[in-house]
C-alpha positions in Angstrom: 0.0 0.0 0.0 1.1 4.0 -1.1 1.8 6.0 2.2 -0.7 9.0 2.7 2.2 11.2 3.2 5.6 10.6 1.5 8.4 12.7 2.3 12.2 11.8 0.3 15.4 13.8 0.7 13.6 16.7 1.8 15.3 20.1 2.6 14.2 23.6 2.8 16.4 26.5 3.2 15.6 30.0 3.8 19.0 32.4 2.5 21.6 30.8 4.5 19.9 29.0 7.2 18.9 25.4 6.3 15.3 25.2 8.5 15.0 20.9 7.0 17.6 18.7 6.4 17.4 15.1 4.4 14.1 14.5 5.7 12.5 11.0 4.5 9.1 9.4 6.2 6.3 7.1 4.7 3.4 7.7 7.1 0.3 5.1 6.0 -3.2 5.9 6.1 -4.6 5.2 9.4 -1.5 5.7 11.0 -0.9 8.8 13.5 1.7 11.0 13.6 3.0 13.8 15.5 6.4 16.3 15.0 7.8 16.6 18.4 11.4 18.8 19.0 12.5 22.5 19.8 11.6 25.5 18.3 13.6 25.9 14.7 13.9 22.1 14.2 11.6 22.5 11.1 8.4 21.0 12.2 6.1 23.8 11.1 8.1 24.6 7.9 7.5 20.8 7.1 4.2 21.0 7.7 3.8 24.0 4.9 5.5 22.5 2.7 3.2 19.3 3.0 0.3 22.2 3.0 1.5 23.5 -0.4 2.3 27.1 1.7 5.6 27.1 0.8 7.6 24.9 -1.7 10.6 22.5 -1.0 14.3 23.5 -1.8 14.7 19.6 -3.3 13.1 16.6 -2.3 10.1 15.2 -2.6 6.8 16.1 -1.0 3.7 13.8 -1.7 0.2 13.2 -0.2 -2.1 10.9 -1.3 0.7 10.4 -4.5 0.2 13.7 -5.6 2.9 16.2 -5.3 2.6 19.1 -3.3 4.6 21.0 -6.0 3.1 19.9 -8.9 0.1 19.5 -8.0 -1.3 21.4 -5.3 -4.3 21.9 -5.9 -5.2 18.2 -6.3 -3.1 18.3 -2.4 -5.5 21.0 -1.0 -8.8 19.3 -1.8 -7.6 16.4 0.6 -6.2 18.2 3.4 -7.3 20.8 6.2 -4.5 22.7 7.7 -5.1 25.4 10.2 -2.2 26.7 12.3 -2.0 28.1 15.6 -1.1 31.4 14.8 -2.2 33.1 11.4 -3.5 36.5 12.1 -7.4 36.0 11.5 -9.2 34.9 14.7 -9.8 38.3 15.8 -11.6 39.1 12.4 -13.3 35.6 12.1 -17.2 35.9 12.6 -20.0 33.3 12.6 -21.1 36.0 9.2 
């Protein structure tokens, strides 16, 4: 069976400070998963990158077998992502 999420060789770099490293993980459907370390260890860049927010410096990205760079939109229908800090609660409104 395909993993849900795929991750290979996966790196991210913002100017000259690398935020993931060589990252590789097969998570399977039904399987749950969490990304547990210290601030800067690249959990919530990962997570954007597997969101289609921000795209990979190399590697590959995948959920469901699509790619989250070329094709993200295929990526978004399947997944709901909603971080902890993003700048609209105070707007948000049951109108």
């Amino acid at each position: 069976m395909a993993p849900i999420i795929k991750l290979n060789n996966l790196y991210k770099r913002y100017s000259s400070q690398l935020a993931v490293q060589n990252l590789s993980l097969d998570i399977q459907q039904g399987e749950i998963f969490g990304f547990v370390g210290p601030n800067g260890a690249g959990k919530t860049t990962t997570i954007r990158i597997l969101a289609t927010l921000l795209q990979p410096t190399s590697g590959v990205a995948e959920v469901a077998g699509y790619s989250v760079v070329e094709h993200p939109m295929d990526v978004r229908r399947l997944i709901g992502y909603m971080p902890d800090f993003f700048g609209i609660y105070d707007d948000l409104t049951v109108l």
